[in-house]
Backbone and ligand atoms as CSV (ligand in chain L), in Angstrom:
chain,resi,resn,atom,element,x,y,z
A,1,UNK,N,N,-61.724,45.953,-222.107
A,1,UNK,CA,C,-62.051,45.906,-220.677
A,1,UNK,C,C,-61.811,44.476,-220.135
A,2,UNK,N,N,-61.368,44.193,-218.793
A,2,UNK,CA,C,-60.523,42.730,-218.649
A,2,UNK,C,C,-62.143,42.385,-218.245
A,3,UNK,N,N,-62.099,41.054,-218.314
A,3,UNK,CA,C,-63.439,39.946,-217.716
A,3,UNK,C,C,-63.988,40.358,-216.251
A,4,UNK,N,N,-64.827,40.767,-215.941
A,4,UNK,CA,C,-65.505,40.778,-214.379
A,4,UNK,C,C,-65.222,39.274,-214.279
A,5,UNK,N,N,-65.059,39.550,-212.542
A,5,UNK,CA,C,-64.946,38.030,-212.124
A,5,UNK,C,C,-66.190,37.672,-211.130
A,6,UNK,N,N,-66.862,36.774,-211.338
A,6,UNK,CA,C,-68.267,36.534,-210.456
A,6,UNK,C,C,-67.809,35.406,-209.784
A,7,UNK,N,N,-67.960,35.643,-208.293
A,7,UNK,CA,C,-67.949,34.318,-207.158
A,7,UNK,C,C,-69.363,34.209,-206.815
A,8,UNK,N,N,-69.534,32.213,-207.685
A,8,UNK,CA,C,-71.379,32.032,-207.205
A,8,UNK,C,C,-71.159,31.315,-205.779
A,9,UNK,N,N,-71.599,31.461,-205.073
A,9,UNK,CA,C,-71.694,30.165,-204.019
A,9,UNK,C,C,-73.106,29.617,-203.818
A,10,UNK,N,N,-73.076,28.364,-203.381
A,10,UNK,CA,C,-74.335,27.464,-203.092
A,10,UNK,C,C,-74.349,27.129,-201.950
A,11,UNK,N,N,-74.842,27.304,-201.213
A,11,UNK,CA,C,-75.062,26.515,-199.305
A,11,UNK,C,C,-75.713,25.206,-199.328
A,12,UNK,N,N,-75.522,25.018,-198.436
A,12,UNK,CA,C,-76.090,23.507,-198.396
A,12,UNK,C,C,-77.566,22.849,-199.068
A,13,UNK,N,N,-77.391,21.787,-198.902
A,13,UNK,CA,C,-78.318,20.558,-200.039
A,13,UNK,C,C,-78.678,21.419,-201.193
A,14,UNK,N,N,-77.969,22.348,-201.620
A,14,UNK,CA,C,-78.233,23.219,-203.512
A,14,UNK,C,C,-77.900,21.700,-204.186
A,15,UNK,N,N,-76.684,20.772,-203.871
A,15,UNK,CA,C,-76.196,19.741,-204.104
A,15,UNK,C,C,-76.565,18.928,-204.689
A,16,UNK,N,N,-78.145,18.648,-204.032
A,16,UNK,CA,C,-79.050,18.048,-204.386
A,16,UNK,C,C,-80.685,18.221,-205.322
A,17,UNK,N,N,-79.916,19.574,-205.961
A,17,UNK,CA,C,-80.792,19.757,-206.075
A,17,UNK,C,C,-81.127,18.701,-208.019
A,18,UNK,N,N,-82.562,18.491,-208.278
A,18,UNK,CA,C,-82.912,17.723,-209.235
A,18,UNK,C,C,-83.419,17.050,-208.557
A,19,UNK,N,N,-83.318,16.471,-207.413
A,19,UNK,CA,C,-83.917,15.135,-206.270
A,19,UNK,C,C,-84.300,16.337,-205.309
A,20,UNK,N,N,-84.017,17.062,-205.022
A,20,UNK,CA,C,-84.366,17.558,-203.739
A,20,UNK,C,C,-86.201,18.632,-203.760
A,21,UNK,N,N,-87.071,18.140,-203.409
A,21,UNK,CA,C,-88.737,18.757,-203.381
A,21,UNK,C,C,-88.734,19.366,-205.193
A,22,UNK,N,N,-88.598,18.665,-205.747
A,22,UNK,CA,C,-88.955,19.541,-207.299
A,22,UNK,C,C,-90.158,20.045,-207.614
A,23,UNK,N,N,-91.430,19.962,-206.966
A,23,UNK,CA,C,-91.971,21.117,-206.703
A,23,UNK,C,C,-91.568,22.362,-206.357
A,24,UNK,N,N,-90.882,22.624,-205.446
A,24,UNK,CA,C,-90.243,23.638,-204.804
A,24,UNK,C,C,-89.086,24.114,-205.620
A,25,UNK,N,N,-88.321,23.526,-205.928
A,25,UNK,CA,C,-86.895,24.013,-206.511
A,25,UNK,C,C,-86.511,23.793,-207.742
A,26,UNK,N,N,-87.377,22.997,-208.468
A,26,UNK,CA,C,-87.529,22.697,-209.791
A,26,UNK,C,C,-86.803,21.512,-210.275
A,27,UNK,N,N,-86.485,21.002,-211.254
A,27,UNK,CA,C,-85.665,19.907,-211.885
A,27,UNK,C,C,-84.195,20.204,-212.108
A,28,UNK,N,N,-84.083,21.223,-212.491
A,28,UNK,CA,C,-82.447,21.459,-213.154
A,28,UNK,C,C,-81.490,21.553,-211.760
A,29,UNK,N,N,-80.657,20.451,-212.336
A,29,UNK,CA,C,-79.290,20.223,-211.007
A,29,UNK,C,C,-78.646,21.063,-210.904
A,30,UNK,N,N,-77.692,21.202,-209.743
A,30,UNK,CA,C,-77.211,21.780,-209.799
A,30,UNK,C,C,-75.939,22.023,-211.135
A,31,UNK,N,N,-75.576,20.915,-211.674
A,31,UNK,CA,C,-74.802,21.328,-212.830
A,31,UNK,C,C,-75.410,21.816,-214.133
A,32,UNK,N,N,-76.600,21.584,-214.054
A,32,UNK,CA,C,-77.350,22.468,-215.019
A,32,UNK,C,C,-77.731,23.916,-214.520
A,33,UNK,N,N,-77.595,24.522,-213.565
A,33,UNK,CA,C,-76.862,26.101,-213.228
A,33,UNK,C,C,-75.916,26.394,-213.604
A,34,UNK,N,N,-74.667,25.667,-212.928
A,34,UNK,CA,C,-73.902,25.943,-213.625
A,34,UNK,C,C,-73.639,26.470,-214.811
A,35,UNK,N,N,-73.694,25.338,-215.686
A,35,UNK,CA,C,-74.111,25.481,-217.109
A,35,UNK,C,C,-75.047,26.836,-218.040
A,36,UNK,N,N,-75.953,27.248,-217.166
A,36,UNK,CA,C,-76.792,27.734,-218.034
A,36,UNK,C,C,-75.378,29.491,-217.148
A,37,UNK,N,N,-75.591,29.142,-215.540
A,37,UNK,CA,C,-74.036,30.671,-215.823
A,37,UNK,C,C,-72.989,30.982,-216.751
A,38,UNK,N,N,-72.333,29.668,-216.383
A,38,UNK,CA,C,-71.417,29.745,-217.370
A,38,UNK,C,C,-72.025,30.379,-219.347
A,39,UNK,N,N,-73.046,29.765,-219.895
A,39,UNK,CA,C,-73.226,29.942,-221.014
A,39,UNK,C,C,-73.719,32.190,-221.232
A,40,UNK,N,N,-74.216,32.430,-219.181
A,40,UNK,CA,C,-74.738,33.759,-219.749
A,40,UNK,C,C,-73.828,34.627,-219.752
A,41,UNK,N,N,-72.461,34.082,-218.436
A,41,UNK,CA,C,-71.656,34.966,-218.256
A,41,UNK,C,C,-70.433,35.183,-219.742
A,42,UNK,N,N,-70.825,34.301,-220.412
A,42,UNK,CA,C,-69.400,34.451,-221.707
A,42,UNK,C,C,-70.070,35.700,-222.405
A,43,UNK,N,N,-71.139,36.288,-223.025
A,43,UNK,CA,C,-71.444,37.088,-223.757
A,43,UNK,C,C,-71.161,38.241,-223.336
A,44,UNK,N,N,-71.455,38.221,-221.666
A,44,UNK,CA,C,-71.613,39.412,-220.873
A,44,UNK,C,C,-69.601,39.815,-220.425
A,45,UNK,N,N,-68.997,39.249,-220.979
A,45,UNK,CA,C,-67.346,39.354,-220.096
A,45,UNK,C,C,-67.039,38.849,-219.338
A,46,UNK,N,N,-67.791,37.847,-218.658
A,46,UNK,CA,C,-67.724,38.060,-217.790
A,46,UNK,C,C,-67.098,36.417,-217.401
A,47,UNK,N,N,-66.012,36.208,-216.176
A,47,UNK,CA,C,-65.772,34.780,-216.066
A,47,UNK,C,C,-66.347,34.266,-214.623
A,48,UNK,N,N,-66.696,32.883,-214.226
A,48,UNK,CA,C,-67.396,32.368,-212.819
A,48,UNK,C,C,-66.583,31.664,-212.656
A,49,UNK,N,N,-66.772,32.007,-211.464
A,49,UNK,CA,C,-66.366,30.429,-210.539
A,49,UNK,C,C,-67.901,30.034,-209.680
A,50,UNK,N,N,-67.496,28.921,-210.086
A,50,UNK,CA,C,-69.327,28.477,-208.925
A,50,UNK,C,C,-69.132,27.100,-208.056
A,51,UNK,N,N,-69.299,27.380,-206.837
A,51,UNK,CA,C,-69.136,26.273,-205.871
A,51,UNK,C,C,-70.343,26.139,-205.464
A,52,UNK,N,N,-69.843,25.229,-204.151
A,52,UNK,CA,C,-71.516,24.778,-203.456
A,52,UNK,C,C,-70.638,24.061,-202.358
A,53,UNK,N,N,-70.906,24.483,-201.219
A,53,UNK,CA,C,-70.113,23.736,-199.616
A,53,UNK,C,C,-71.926,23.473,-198.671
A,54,UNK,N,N,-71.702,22.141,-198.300
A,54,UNK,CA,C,-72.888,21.862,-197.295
A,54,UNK,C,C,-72.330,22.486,-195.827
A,55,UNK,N,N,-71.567,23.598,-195.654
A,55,UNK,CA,C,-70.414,23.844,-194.864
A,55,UNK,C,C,-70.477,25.096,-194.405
A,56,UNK,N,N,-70.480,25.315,-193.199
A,56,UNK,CA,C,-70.952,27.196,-193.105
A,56,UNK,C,C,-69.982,27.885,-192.800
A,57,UNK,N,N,-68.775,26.927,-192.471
A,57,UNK,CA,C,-67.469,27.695,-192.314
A,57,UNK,C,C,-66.592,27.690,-193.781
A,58,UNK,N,N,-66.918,26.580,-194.273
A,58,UNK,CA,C,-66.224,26.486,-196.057
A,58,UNK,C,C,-66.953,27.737,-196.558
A,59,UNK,N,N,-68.552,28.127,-196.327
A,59,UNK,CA,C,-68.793,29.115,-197.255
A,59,UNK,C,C,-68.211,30.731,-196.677
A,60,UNK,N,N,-68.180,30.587,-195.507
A,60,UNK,CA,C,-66.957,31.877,-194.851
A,60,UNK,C,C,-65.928,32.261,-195.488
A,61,UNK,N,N,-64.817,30.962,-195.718
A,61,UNK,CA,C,-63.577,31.091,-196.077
A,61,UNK,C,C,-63.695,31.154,-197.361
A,62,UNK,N,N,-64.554,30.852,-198.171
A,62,UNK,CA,C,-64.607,31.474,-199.780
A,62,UNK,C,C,-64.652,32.770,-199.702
A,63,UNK,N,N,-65.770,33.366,-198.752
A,63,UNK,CA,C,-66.338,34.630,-198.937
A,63,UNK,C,C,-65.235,35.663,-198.506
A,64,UNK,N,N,-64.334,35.257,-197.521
A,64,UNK,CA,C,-62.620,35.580,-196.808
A,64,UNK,C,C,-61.985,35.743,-198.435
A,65,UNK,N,N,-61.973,34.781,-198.482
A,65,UNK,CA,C,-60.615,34.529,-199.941
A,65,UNK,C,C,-61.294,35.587,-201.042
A,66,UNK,N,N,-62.509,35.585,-200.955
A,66,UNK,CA,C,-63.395,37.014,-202.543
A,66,UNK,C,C,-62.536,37.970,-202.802
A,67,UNK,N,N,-62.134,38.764,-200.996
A,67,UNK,CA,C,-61.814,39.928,-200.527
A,67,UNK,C,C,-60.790,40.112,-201.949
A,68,UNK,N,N,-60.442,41.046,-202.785
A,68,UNK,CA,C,-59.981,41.635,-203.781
A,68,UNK,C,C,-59.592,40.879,-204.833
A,69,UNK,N,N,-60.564,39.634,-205.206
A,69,UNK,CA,C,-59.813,38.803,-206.114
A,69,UNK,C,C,-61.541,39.260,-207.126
A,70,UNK,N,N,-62.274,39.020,-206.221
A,70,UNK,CA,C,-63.908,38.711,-207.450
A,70,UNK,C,C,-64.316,40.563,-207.727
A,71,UNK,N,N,-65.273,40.366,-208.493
A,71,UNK,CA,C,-65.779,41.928,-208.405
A,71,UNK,C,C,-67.535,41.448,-208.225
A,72,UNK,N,N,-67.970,40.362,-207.693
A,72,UNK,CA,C,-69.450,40.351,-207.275
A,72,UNK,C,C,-69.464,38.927,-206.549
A,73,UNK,N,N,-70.039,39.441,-205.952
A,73,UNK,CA,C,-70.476,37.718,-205.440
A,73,UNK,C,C,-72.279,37.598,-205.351
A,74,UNK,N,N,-72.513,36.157,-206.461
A,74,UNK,CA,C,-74.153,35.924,-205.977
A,74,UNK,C,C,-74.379,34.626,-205.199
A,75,UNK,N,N,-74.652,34.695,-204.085
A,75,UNK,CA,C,-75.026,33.765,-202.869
A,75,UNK,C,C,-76.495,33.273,-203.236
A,76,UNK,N,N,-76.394,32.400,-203.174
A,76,UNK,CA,C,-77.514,31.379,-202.575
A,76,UNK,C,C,-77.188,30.418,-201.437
A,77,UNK,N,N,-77.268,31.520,-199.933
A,77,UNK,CA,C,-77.049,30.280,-199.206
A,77,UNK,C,C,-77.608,29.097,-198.127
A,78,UNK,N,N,-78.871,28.976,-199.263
A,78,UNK,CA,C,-79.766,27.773,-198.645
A,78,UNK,C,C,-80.075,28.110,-197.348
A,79,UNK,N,N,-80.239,27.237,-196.334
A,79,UNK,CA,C,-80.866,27.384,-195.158
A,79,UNK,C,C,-80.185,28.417,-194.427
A,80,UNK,N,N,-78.624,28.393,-194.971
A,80,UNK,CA,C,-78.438,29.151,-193.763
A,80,UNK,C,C,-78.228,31.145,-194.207
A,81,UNK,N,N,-79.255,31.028,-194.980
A,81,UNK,CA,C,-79.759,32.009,-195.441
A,81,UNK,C,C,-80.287,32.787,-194.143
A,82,UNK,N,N,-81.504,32.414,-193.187
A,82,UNK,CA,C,-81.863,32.632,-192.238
A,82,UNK,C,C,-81.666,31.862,-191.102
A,83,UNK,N,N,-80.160,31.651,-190.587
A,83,UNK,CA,C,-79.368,31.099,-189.324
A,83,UNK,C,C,-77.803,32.080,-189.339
A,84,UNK,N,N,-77.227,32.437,-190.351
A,84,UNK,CA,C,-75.639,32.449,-190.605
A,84,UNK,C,C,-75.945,33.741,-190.143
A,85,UNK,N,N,-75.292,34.097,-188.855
A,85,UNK,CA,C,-74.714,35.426,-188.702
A,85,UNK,C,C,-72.974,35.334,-188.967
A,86,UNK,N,N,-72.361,34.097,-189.024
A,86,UNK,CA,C,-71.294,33.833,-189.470
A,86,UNK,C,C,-71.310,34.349,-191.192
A,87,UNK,N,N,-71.973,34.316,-192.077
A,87,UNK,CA,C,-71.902,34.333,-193.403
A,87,UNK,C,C,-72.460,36.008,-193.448
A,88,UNK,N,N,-73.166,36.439,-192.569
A,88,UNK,CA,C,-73.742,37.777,-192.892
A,88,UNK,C,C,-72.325,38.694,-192.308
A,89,UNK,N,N,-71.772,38.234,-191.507
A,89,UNK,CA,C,-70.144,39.197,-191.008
A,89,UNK,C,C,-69.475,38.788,-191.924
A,90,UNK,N,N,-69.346,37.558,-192.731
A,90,UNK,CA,C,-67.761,37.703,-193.499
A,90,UNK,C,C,-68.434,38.413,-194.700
A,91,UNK,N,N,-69.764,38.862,-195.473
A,91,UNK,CA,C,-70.645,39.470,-196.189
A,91,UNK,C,C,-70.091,40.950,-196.103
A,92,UNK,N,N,-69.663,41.122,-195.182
A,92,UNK,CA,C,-69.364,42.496,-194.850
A,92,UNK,C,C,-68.091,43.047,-194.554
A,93,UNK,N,N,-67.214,42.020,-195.078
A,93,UNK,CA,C,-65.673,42.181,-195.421
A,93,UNK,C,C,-65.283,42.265,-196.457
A,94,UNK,N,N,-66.532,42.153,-197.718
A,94,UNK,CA,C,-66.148,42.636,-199.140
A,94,UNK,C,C,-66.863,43.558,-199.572
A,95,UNK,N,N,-65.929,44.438,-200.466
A,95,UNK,CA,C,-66.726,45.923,-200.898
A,95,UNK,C,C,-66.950,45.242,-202.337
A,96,UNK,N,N,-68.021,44.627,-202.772
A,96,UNK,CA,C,-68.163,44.390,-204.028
A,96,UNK,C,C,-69.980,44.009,-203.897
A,97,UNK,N,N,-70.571,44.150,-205.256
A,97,UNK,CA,C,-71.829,44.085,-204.992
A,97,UNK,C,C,-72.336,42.326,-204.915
A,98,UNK,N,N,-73.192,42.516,-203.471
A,98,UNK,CA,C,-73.672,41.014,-203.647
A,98,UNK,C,C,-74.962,40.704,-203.916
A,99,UNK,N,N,-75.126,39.702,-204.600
A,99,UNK,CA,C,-76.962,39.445,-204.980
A,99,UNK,C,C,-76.999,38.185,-204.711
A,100,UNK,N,N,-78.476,38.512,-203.396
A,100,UNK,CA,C,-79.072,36.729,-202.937
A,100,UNK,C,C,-79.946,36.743,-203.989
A,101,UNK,N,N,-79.510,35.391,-203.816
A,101,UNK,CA,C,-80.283,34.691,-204.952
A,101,UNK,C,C,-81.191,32.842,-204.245
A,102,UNK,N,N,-82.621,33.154,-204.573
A,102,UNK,CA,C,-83.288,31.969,-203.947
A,102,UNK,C,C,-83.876,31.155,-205.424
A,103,UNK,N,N,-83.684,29.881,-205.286
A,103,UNK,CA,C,-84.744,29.410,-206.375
A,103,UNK,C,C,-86.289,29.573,-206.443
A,104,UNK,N,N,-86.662,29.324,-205.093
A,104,UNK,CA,C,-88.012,29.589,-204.342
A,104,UNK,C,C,-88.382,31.099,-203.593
A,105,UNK,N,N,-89.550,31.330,-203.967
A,105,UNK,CA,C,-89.115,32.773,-202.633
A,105,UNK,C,C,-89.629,32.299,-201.257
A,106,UNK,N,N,-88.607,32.691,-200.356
A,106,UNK,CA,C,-88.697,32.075,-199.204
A,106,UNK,C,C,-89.717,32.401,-198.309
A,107,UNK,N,N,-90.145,34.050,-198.682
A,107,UNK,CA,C,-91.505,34.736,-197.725
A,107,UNK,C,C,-92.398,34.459,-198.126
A,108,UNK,N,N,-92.583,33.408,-199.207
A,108,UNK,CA,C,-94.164,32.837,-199.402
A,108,UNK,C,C,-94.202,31.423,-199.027
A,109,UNK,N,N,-92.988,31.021,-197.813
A,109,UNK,CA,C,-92.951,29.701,-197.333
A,109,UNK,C,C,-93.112,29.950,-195.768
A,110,UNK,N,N,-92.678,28.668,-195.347
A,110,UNK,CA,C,-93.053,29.118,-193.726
A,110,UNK,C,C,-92.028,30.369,-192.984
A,111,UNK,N,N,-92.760,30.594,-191.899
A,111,UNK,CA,C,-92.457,32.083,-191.367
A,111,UNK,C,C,-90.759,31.902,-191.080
A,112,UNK,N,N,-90.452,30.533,-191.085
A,112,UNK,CA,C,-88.643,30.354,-190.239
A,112,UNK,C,C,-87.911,31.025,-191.856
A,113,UNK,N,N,-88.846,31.142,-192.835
A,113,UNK,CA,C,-87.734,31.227,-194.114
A,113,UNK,C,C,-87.789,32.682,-194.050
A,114,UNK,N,N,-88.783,33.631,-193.743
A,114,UNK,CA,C,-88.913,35.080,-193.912
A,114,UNK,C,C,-87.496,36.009,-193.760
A,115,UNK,N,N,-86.874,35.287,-192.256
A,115,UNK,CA,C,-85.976,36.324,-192.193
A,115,UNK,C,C,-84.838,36.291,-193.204
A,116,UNK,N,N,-83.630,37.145,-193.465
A,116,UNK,CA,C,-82.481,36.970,-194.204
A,116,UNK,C,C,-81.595,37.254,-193.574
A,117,UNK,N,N,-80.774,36.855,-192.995
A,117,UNK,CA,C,-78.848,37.242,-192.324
A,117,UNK,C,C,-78.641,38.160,-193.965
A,118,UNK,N,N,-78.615,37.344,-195.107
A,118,UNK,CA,C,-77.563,37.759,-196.193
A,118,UNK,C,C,-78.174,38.773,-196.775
A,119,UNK,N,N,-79.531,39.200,-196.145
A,119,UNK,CA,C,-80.977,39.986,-197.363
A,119,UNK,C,C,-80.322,41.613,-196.714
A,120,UNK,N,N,-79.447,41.740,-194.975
A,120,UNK,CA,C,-79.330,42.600,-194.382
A,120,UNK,C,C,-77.915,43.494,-195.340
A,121,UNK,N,N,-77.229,42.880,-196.141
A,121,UNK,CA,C,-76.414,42.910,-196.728
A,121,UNK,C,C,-75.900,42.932,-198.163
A,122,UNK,N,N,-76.596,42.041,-198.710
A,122,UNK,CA,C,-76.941,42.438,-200.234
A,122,UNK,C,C,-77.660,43.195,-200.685
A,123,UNK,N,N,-77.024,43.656,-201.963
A,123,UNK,CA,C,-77.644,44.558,-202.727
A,123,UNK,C,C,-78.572,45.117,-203.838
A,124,UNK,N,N,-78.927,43.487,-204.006
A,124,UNK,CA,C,-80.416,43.176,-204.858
A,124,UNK,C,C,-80.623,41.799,-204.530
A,125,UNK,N,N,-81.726,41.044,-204.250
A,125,UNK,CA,C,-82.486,40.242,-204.238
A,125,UNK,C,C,-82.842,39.608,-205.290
A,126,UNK,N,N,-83.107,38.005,-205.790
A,126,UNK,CA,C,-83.839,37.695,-206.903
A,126,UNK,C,C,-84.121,36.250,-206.120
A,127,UNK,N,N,-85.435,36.207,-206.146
A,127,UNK,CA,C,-86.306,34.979,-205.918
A,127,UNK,C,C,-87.060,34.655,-206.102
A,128,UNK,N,N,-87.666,33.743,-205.877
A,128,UNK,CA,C,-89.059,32.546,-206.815
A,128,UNK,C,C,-88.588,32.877,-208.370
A,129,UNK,N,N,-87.593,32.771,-209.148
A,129,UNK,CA,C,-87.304,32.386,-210.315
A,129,UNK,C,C,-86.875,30.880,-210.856
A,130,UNK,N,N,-86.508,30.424,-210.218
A,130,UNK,CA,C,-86.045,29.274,-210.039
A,130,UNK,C,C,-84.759,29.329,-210.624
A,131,UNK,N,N,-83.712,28.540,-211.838
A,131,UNK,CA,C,-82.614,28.488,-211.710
A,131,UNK,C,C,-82.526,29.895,-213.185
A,132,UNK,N,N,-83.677,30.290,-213.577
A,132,UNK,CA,C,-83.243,31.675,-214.538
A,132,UNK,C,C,-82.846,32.749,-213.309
A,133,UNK,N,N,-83.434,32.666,-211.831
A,133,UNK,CA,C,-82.615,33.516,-211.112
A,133,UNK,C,C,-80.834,33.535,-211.082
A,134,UNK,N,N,-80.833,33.092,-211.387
A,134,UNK,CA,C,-78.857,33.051,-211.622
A,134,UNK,C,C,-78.165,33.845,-212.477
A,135,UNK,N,N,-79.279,33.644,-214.128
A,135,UNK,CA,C,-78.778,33.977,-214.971
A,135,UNK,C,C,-79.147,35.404,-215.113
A,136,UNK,N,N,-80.432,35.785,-214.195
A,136,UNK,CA,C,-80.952,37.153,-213.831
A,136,UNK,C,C,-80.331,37.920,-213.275
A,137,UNK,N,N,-79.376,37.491,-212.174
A,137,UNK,CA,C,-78.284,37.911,-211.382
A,137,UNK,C,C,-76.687,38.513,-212.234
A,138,UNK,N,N,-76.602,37.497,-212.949
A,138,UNK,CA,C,-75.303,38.068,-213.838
A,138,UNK,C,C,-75.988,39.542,-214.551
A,139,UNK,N,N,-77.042,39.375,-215.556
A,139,UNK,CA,C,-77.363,40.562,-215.788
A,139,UNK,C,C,-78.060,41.235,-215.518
A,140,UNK,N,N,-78.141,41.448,-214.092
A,140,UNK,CA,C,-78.183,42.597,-213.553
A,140,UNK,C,C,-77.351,43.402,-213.074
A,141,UNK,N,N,-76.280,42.489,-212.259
A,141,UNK,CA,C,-74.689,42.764,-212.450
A,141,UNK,C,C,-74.250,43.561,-213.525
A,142,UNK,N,N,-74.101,42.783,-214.964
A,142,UNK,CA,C,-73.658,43.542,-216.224
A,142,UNK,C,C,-74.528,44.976,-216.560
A,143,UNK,N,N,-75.530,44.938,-216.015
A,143,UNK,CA,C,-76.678,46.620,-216.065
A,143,UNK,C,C,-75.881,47.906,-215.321
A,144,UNK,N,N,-75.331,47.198,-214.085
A,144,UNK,CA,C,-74.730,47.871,-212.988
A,144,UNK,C,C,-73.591,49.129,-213.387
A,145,UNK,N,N,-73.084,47.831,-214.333
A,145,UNK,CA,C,-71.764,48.100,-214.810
A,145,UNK,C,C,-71.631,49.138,-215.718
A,146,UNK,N,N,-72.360,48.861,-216.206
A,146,UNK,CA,C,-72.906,49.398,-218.278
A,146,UNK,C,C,-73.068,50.798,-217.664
A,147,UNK,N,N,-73.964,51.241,-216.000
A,147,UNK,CA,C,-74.041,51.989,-216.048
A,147,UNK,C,C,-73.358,53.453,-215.709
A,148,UNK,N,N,-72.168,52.547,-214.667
A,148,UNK,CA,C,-71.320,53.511,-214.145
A,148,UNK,C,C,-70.147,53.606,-214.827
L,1,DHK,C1,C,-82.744,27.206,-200.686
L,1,DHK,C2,C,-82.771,26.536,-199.513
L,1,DHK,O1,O,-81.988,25.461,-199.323
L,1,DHK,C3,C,-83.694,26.900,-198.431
L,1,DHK,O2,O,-83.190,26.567,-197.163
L,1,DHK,C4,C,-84.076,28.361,-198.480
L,1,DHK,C5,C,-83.471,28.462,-200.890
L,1,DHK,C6,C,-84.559,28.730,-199.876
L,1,DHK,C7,C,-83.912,28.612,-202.333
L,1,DHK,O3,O,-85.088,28.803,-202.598
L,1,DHK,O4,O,-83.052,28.537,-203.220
L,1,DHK,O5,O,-85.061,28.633,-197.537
């Protein structure tokens, strides 16, 4: 069976994350996500690509370019999680399954984090895990699969 291809994206200040409220978002940088994807997706078949744009039109034109190249995409896209109606329409130009993914869960923060543009659109949720939400995301993905 050829490799699933997973497109991660990161929205803005993910960048920072290790410095950024580590109460909130924990210690591990962002290249230590990376890292721990990359290490879950090899067992599972599976190959990543993982970015991160502080950019709401860069994270568009990734999500443009997915269109028949990825077979999932898991978003985390930071703030503009609840602002991007730009990211929730190009969300809906790929037929492939998407999973938001939060380090924090956002509905046990203030009320501006409750809503989701991307929550209207994806197809499983994983939050307040912190960065094992990522690696929760691939296999749940690989469950998906296994099953159909
Ligand atoms: C990340 C952010 O940058 C916030 O703007 C979201 C999310 C929550 C997270 O928990 O990963 O509100």
């Amino acid at each position: 069976m050829p490799r699933k291809k997973i497109l991660i994206l990161n929205g803005p200040n993910l960048n920072m994350l290790g410095i950024r409220e580590p109460a909130i978002y924990g210690r591990d940088t962002l290249d230590d996500i990376k890292r721990l994807c990359r290490d879950t997706a090899k067992p599972l078949m599976m190959s990543i690509d993982f970015k991160q744009s502080n950019h709401e039109g860069q994270l568009v034109t990734w999500i443009q370019k997915a269109r028949g190249k990825a077979d999932a995409l898991i978003l985390n896209a930071g703030a503009y999680t609840h602002t991007s109606l730009a990211i929730h329409d190009a969300l809906k130009l790929i037929d492939v399954p998407i999973i938001e993914v939060h380090l924090s869960d956002p509905e046990q923060r203030e009320s501006f984090r409750h809503f989701s543009y991307v929550g209207l659109v994806a197809h499983h949720v994983i939050k307040g895990k912190g960065a094992a939400g990522y690696a929760e995301a691939l296999t749940y993905l690989s469950h998906i699969w296994q099953k159909s």
